[in-house]
C-alpha positions in Angstrom: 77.5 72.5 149.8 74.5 74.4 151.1 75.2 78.1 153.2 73.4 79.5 155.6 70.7 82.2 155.3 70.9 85.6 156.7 67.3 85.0 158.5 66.7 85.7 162.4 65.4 81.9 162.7 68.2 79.5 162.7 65.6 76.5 163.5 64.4 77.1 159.7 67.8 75.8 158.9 70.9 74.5 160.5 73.5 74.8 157.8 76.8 76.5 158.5 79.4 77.7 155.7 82.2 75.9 156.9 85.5 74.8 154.7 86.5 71.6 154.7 90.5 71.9 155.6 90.5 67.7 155.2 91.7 67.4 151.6 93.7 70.7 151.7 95.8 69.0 154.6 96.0 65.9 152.8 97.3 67.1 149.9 99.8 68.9 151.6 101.3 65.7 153.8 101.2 63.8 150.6 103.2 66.6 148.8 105.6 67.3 151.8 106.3 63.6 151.7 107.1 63.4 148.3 109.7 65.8 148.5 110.9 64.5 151.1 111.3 61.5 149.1 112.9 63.1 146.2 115.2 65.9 147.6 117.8 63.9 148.4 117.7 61.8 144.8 118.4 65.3 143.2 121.6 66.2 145.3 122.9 62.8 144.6 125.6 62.8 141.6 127.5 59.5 140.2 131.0 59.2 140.7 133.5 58.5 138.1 137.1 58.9 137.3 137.6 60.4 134.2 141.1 60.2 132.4 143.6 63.0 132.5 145.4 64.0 129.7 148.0 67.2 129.1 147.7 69.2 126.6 149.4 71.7 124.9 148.0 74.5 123.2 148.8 74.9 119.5 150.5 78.3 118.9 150.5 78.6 115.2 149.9 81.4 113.5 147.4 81.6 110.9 149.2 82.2 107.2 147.7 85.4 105.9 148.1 86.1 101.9 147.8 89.5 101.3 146.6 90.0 97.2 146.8 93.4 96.2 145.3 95.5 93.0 145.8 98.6 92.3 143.8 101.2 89.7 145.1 99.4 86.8 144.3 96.0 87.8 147.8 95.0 88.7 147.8 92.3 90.8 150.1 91.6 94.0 151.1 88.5 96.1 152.2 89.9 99.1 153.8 93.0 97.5 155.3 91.2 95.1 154.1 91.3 91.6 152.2 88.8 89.7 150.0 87.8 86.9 146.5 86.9 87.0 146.7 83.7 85.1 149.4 82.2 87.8 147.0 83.7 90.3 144.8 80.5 90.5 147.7 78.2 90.3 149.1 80.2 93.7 145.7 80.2 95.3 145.2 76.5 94.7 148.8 75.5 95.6 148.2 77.5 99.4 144.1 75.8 99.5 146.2 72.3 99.8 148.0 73.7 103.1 146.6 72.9 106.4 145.8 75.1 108.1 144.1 77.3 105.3 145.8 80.1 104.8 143.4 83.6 104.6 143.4 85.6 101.7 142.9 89.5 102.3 142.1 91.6 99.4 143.1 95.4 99.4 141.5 97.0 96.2 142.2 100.5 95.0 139.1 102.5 94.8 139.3 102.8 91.3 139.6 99.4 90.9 137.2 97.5 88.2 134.4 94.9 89.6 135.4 92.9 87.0 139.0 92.4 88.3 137.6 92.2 91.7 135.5 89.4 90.5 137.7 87.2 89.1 140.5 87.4 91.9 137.4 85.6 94.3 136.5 83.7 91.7 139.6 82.4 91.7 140.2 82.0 94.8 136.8 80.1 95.3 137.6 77.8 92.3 140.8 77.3 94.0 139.3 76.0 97.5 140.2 79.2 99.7 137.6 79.3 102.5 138.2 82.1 104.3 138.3 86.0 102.2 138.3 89.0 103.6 138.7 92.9 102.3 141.3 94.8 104.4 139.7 99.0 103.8 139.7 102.2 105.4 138.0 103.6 108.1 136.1 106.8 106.1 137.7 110.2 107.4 134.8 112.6 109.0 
């Protein structure tokens, strides 16, 4: 593509600085046509009847064992005394329920790691899946 010079003689040269619109209006008609082409295609959805079924939702509620220990490392099931070698036997008799029951554990403070330990060990061992610690929102 050659430009024109800035000279007073345009004899000297006779080239213009034109642009070509061809290709630009080509590409655009060939464009417009495709989506013309294609719009429709994407609006377009396949029918099909799908079954109905009614269902109910299952209102059960969740089985929540609360375990206990206090400062001593007394251990409670539900409030209700117990010893920690019929602690396992208990957690793996509720691991064969379905739905899984939860097991919450509410530690005193003064409460030994060691006690703490072994109560989710046990409950691991046992196949509990879901543990939790119930505390106390510190007091400002």
């Amino acid at each position: 593509m050659s430009f024109g010079s800035f000279e007073r003689d345009r004899s000297a040269s006779n080239t213009l600085s034109e642009i070509n619109m061809v290709p630009l209006i080509d590409v655009m008609l060939v464009l417009l046509v495709i989506f013309i082409i294609t719009a429709p295609l994407l609006s377009h959805s396949i029918q099909i009847n799908v079954p109905k079924a009614t269902t109910q939702p299952v209102e059960q509620e969740p089985v929540v064992i609360d375990v206990a220990i206090d400062a001593n490392g007394q251990m409670f099931w539900n409030e209700e005394p117990i010893l920690e070698d019929s602690l396992a036997a208990r957690l793996a008799q509720e691991a064969s329920h379905d739905p899984q029951p939860e097991v919450r554990i509410r530690a005193d403070l003064n409460t030994r790691y060691e006690v703490l330990a072994n109560v989710m060990g046990s409950a691991k061992n046992a196949g509990i899946k879901r543990i939790g610690f119930i505390t106390r929102p510190k007091e400002n």
